[in-house]
N, C-alpha and C positions, 0 to 999 in steps of 0.2 A: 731492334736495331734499325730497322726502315724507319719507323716515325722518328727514331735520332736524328737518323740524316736528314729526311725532310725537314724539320723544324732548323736544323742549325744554316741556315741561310743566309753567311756572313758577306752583306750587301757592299759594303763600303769598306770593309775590314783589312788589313794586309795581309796579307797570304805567307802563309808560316810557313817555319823550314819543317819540312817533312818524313825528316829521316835523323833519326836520334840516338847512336852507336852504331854497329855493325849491323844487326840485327832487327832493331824497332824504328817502324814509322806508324804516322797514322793514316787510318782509311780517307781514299782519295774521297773528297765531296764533289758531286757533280752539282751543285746548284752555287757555288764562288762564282758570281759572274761579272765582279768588278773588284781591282786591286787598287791599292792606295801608290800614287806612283809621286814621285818627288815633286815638293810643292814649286819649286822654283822655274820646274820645267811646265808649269799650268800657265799656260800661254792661249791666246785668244787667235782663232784661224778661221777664215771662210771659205768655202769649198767653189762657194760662187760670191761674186757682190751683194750686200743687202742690199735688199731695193722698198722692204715694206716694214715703217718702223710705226708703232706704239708707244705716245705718246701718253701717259698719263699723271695726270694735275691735282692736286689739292684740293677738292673743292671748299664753296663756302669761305675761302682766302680771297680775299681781292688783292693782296699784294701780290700774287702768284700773276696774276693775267698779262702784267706787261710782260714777265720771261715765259710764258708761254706762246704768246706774239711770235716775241721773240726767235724762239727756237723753232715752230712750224716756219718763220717766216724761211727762214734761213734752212730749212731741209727740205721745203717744197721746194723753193727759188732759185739756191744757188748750188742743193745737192741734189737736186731731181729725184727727190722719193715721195712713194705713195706714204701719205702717213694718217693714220686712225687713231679715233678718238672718241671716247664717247659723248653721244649723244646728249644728255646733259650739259656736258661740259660747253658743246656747240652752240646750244639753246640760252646760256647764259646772256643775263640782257644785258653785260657788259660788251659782248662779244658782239650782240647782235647789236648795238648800238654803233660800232666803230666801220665807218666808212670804208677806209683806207684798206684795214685787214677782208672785208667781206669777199674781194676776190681771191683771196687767200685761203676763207674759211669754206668757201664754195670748191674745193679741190678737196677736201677732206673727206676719208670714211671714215662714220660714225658706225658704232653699236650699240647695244644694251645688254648687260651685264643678265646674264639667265635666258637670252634669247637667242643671242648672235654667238655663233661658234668662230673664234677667231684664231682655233690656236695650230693651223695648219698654214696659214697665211702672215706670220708674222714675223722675222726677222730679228730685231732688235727692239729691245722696251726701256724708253726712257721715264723715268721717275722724275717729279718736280714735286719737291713738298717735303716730308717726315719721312718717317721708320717708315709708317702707315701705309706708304702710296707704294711700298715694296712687298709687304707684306699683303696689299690689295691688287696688285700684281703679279704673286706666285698665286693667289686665291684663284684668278682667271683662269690658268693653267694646270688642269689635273695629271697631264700628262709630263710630255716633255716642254721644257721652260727657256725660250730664247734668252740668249745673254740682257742683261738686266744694268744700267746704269742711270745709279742715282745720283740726283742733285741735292744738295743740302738746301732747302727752303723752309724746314720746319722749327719745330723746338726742339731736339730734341738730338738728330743726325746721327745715331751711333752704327749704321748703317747705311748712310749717304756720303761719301767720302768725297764728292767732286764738287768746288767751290764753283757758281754757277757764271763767274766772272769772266773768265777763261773758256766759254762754253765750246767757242768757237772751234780751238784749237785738242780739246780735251774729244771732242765729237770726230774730228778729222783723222785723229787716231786710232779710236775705236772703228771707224766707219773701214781704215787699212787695213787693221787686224793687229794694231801696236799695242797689245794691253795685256796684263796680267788678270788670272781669273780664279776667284773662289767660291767651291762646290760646297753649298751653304744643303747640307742633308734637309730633309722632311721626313717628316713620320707620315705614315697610311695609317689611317685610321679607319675604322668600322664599328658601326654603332648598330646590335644586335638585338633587336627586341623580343621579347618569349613571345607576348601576344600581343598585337594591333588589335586596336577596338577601336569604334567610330567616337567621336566626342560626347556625341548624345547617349552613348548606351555607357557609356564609365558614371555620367552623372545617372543615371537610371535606376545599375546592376551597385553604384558605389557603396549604398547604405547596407541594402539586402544583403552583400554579400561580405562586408567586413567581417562581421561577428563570427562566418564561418570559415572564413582565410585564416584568423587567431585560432578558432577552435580545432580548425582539423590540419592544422600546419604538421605540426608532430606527424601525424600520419602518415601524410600523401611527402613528406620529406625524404631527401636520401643524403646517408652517409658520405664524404668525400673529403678526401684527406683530413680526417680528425672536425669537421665540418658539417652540420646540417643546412643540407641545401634545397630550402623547401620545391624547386623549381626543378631537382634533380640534378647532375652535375653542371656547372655552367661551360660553356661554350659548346653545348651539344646543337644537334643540327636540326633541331626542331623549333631553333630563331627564326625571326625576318631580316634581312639586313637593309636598314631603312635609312643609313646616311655612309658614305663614304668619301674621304678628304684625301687630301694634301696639305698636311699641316706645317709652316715652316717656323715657328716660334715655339708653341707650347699648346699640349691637350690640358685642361682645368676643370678637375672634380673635386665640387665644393657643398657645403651644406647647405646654400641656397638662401630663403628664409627664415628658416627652422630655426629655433634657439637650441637644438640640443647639436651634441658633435656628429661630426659625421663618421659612421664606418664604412669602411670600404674594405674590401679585401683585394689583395694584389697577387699576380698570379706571373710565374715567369715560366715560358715554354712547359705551361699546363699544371706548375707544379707550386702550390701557395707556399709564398714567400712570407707575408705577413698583413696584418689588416692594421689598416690607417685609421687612429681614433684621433679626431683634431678637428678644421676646420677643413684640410680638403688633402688633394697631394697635387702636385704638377709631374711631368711627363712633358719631357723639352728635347729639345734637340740641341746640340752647342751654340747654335746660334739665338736660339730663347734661354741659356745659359746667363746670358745677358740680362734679361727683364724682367719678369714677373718670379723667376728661382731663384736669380741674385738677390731681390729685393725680402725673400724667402727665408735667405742664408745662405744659399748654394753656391759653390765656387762656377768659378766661369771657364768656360771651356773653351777654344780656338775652334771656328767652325770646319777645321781640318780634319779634326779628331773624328774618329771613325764612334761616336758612342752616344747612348740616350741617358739622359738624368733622370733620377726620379726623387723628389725632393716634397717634403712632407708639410705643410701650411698649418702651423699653429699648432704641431704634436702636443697631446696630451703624454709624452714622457720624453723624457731629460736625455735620453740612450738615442731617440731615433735621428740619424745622422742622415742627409742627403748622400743617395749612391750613385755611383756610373757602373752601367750594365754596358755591353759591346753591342756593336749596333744591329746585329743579325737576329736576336732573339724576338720573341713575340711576348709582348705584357699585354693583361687582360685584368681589366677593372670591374668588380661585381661590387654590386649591397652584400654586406654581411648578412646572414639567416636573420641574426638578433638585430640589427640597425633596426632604431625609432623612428629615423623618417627616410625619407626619400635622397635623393643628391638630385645635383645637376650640373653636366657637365659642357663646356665652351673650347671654342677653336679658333685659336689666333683672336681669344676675344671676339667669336660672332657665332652665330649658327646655336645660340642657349638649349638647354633642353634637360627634359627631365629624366632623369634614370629611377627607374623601378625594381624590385623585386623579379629577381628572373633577367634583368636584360644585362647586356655586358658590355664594353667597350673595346677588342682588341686593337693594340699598337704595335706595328713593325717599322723597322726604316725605310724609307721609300727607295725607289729604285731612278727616282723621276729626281736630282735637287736642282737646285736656284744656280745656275752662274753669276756670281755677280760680279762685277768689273770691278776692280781694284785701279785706285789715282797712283798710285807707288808700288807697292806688291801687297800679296798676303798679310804678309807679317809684319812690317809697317803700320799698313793702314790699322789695322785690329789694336795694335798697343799704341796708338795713336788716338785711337777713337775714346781706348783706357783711360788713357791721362786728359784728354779735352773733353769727353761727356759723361764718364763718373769718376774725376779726378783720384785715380788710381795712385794711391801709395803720395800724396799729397803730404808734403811735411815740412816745415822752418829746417832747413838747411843749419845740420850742427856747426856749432862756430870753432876753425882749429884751434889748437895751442899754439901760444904765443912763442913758450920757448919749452923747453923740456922741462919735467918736474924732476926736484929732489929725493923725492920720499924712496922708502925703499920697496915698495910695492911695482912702483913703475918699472925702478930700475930692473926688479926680478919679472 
């Protein structure tokens, strides 16, 4: 009964009614530590002025540089804010070529992305560019995530809602606290290996020891849930935890190279749910609902919704349906016993890597999501984004009737 409670950890979930007749409720959970509260009322507030904003740009765009000008010019100069930037971006020999801006660009703090810890010091994070420059902006942030406003400058937008035209007046609002805000979930991730081994000793110990991993597998195997798991049962505590995220689109386990399919086994709050023979599965969040799961088959979620997807890439059978699970539970990705090769799985598209025999992936929902500023509200903007970036429900407008019909079908 303790490890029920522990594990059901409903992060972002609405908090049920608890008492069910006269008589029955359910046992209080002490680890609810966030309720879903009405979206209308998600409103943007500062407890103090921002004074230190995050600016980040496209790179490798050159159309982006004039509004990037643009918008330091006008938050150093005329709203007096510290504003940062990475390094790179400053080092551009566009930038360094331009006269005019160099007093501008000499006011700036730069970083470097895996050096510089910035997420104590910042404020507000502006986006100029794609989906990308958002998603490369919750990446910075493993913790908690300053309110987030994108510009639409990319191909693509379906997360950048603010027309960059307007910037002026769209910035002066946000910078009051006049804005509507949506809590875009992240998954935690943790990537658990049985054994670390140096590079040089996998190529060394790899020949010698194949033939006896096949041969003595059976053996040194243990039973688990109907399951031979030659590494014993998985997510036991004799891992290393060698990568930990904040994922805000989608976890991706795929077959890599390989020509043969991939298996996986899928595990929910410890208990095998069922193994994935295909090309991979995804693991989203409603806001990667949108992307790589839609493109999948997966229906789309509103990033409101308290829940994770888990949607299955090129099933080898006709039955396996994309699921939604609630967002509190723990999914845990392993190699099947019998899988022929390897997987490798990716985050937000970065960070690639290989999964072995023995290692595991757990996913929970995070505790940390994205605010992101809404140009209209919630709900708007999202069925907005529907119909302008992947023309939702797109159709030749039936044409009426002219006048009534006679037949007698109509009439009844």
């Amino acid at each position: 009964m303790q490890n029920a409670l522990r594990r059901a950890h409903f992060l972002h979930g609405p908090y049920p009614a608890t008492h069910f007749g006269p008589k029955a409720c359910i046992l209080p959970n002490p680890t609810s530590v966030m309720h879903i509260q009405d979206p209308a009322s998600q409103r943007l507030t500062w407890t103090n002025p921002p004074s230190n904003v995050l600016v980040i740009r496209k790179i490798h765009d050159e159309s982006l540089v004039e509004p990037f000008k643009e918008l330091c010019r006008y938050l150093v100069e005329e709203k007096q804010l510290m504003v940062y930037v990475e390094r790179r971006v400053v080092e551009d020999g566009t930038l360094k070529d331009d006269e005019l801006f160099g007093s501008i660009c000499n006011q700036l703090c730069t970083f470097r992305e895996g050096f510089d810890d910035i997420s104590d010091c910042i404020d507000l994070i502006i986006c100029l560019g794609g989906d990308g420059t958002l998603l490369y902006a919750s990446s910075l942030f493993q913790g908690s995530v300053p309110p987030v406003m994108a510009f639409h400058l990319g191909s693509l937008g379906f997360l950048t809602p603010f027309k960059f035209e307007s910037y002026k007046t769209e910035v002066a609002k946000v910078l009051e606290g006049n804005a509507a805000i949506t809590l875009r979930s992240r998954l935690k991730v943790k990537v658990v290996k049985a054994a670390v081994q140096q590079p040089h000793e996998e190529e060394e110990e790899g020949e010698e020891e194949g033939g006896q991993q096949q041969a003595g597998g059976e053996e040194q195997g243990e039973e688990h849930n109907g399951f031979l798991c030659p590494h014993g049962p998985p997510g036991g505590d004799a891992g290393k935890v060698t990568l930990q995220l904040q994922v805000l689109n989608e976890v991706v386990v795929d077959r890599g190279p390989s020509s043969y399919l991939s298996n996986v086994d899928l595990y929910l709050n410890g208990r095998l749910i069922t193994s994935v023979q295909g090309d991979g599965v995804i693991v989203s969040t409603p806001t990667g609902s949108t992307a790589y799961a839609a493109a999948a088959g997966a229906s789309m979620i509103h990033p409101n919704v308290p829940a994770i997807m888990v949607t299955p890439i090129c099933p080898h059978s006709l039955s396996f349906r994309p699921i939604v699970v609630p967002a509190g539970v723990e999914l845990m990705i392993t190699l099947s016993p019998d899988a022929r090769n390897t997987a490798w799985v990716s985050f937000d598209g970065r960070k690639r890597q290989e999964i072995q025999h023995g290692d595991c992936i757990k996913i929970t929902a995070s505790c940390y999501p994205v605010p992101s500023i809404c140009c209209h509200d919630l709900v708007y903007d999202w069925f907005e984004s529907l119909a302008q970036c992947l023309h939702w429900n797109v159709r030749k407008r039936q044409a009426g009737l002219a006048q009534p019909s006679d037949s007698s079908d109509t009439e009844n």
